[in-house]
C-alpha positions, 0 to 999 in steps of 0.5 A, a space after each residue: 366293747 362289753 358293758 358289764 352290768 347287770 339289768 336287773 338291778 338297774 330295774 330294781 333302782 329304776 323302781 324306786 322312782 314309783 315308790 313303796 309299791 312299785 320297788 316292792 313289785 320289782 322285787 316280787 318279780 325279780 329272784 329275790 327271796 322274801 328275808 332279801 325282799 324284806 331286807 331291802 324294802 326296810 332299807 327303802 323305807 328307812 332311807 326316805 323317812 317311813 317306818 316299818 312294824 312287825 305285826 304278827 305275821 305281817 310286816 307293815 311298811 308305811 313310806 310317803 302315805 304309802 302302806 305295803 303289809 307284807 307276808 309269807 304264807 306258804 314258809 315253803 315258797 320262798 317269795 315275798 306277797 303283799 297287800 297295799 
């Protein structure tokens, strides 16, 4: 019998368990690309009560007391960075 899953996003959900930083490293290290990273940290953050601000070039995510700024600074690498 073969199991069809996928493994990464199994990963992905597993991560959500250690909060803003954690689902964003997850996301950092997965093929995930900085407009789908964003896409999916405000989903994240708006599912469990935080807010989300662009500011400048930085969007900053604030959930549970967690805060994740984060940005893009090389538009021809397409990875999301950040700093908590």
């Amino acid at each position: 019998m073969k199991l069809n899953v996928s493994f990464e996003n199994l990963a992905l959900e597993a991560s959500k368990v250690k909060g803003l930083i954690g689902f964003a490293e997850a996301l950092r290290d997965s093929s995930y690309s900085y407009q789908e990273a964003i896409e999916a940290l405000k989903l994240f953050t708006s599912q469990n009560g935080g807010e989300c601000r662009q500011e400048d070039e930085v969007t900053r995510f604030v959930v549970l007391g967690e805060t994740l700024d984060c940005y893009q600074p090389y538009k021809d690498i397409d990875k999301l960075y950040f700093d908590c």
